[in-house]
Steps between C-alpha positions, in 0.01 A plus 500: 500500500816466731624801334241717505460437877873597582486821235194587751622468826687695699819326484840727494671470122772278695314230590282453191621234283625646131339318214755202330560479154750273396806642295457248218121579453550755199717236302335263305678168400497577135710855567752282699817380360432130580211513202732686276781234575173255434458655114874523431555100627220421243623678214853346563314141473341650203916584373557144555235289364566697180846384537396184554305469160172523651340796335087477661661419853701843464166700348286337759764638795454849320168505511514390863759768568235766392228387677745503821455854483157504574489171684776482735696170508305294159854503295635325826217284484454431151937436475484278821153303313727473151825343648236238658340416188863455311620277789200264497458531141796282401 
């Protein structure tokens, strides 16, 4: 309504206020590097549970890894949710 007002008055193109956009607005989180660090973290858990011996722990990160893709931050999620479980579960 604001806008439509000052695009209607008389108001020299100096004075009127140019509409904001904020620079970040065409990135989404998932095209960032933070969620691609996110995916790479998880699959490096996924390296070392294998390692470890634990097989399902590393195909359960995997599978968490790919859903990352689509849901940004779940591997992080689901790795923070399995080092909980193998800390309380001794």
């Amino acid at each position: 309504m604001l806008q439509n007002w000052i695009e209607s008055a008389s108001v020299p193109n100096y004075i009127r206020p140019e509409p904001v956009t904020h620079p970040m607005s065409t990135v989404t989180y998932s095209q960032s590097g933070l969620a691609e660090l996110g995916i790479v973290s998880t699959l490096i858990d996924a390296a070392f549970q294998l390692a470890k011996g634990r097989p399902k722990s590393a195909l359960l990160l995997l599978g968490a890894a790919a859903v990352s893709r689509k849901v940004t931050g779940f591997g992080t999620i689901v790795s923070a949710l399995l080092r909980l479980y193998q800390r309380f579960r001794r």
